[in-house]
C-alpha positions as CSV (number, residue, x, y, z in Angstrom):
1,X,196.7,-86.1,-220.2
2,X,195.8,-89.4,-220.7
3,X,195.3,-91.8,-223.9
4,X,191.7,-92.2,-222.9
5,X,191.0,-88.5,-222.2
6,X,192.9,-87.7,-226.1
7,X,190.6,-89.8,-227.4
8,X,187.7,-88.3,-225.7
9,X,189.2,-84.3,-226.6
10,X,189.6,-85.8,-230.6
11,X,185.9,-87.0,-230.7
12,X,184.5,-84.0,-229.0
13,X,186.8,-81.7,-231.8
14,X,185.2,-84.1,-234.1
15,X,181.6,-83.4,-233.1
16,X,182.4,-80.0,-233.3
17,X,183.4,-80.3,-236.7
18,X,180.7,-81.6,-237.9
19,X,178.6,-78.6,-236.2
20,X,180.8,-76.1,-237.8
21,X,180.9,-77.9,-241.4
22,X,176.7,-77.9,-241.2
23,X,176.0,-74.6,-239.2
24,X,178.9,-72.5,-240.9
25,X,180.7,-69.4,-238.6
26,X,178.5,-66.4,-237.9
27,X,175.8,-67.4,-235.8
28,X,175.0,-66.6,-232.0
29,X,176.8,-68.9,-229.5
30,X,173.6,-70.5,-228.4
31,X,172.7,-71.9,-232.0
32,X,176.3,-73.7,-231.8
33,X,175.6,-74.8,-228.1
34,X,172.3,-76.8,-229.1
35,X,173.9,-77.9,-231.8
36,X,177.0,-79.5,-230.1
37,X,174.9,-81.1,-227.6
38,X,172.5,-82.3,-230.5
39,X,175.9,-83.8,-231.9
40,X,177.6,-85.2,-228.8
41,X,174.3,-87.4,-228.1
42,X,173.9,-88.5,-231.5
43,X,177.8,-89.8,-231.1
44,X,176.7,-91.2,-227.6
45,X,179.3,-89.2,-226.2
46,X,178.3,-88.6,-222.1
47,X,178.1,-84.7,-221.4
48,X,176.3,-82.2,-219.1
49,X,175.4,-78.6,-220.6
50,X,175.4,-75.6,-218.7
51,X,176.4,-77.1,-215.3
52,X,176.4,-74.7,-212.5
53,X,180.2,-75.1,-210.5
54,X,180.3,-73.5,-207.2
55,X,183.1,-71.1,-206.7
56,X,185.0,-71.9,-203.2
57,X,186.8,-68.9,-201.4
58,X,188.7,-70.3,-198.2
59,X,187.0,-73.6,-198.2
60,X,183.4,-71.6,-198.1
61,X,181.3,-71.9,-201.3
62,X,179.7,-68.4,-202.5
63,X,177.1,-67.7,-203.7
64,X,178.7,-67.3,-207.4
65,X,178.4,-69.9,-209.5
66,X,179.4,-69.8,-212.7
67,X,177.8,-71.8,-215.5
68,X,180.3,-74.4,-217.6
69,X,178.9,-75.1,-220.8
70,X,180.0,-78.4,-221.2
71,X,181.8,-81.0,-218.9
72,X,181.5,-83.8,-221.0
73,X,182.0,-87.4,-219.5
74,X,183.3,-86.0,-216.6
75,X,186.8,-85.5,-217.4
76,X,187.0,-82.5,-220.0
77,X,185.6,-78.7,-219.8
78,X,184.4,-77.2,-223.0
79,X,184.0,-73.3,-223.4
80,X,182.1,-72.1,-226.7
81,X,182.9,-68.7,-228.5
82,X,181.3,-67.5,-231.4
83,X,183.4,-64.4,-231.3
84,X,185.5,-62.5,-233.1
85,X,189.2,-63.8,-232.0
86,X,190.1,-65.4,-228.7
87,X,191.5,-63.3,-226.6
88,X,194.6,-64.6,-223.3
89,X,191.5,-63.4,-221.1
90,X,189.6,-66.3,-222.6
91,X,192.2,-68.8,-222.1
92,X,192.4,-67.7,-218.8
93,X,188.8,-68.2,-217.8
94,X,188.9,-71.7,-219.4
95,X,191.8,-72.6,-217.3
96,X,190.1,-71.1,-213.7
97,X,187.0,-73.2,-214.9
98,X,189.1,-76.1,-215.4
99,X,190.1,-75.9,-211.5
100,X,186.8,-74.9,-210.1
101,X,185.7,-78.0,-211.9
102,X,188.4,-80.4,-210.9
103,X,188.8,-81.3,-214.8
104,X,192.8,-81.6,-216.0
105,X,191.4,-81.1,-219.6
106,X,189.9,-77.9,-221.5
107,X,188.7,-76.9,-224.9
108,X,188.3,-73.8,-225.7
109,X,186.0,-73.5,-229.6
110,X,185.4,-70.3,-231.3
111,X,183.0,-71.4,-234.0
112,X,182.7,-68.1,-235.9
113,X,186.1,-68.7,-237.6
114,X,186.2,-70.0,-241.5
115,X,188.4,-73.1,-240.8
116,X,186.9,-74.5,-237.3
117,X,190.5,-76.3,-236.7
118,X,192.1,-72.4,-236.2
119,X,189.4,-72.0,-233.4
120,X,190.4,-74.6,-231.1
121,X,192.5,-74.8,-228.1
122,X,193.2,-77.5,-225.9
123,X,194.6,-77.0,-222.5
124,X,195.9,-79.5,-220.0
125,X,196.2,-78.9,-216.0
């Protein structure tokens, strides 16, 4: 990972932050979604939401897409949660995503945890 893309991973944890410190944990994964996006613009952070990443099998793209919730400038995937605990089986899809999306950096947030900081992990390709 590079210094530039550290920096970029500690502002978006610090966006997130801020959503959690405002919005609190038990709300729907949506109402954090808008939220984060609300806060990443006001920080003029560069992101697209929900971007639709073609799944290649053989060199032939499918027709199964899945839906990123973030990449944010680029460089970094971001998977929400608003679940109970993370599970390896959501580590693992953040790490598939990562590849499919040809990003070397992950986060992984699960806002519906008391201490936002305990909800966050950060994976490197």
């Amino acid at each position: 990972m590079t210094l530039r893309d550290e920096k970029l991973t500690w502002q978006i944890i610090g966006a997130a932050i801020e959503v959690h410190k405002h919005l609190g944990p038990g709300l729907l994964e949506s109402v954090y979604q808008v939220s984060l996006a609300r806060e990443l613009a006001l920080r003029g952070i560069p992101f697209r939401r929900e971007v639709n990443i073609p799944v290649l099998y053989k060199g032939e793209a499918l027709d199964a897409n899945f839906r990123a919730d973030f990449i944010v400038a680029n460089r970094v995937i971001l998977e929400l949660k608003a679940i109970e605990k993370l599970l390896p089986i959501h580590e693992a899809q953040l790490l598939t995503y990562m590849k499919l999306a040809s990003c070397s950096v992950g986060l992984l947030i699960n806002f519906n945890v008391p201490v936002l900081k305990k909800g966050i992990i950060r994976r490197v390709l």
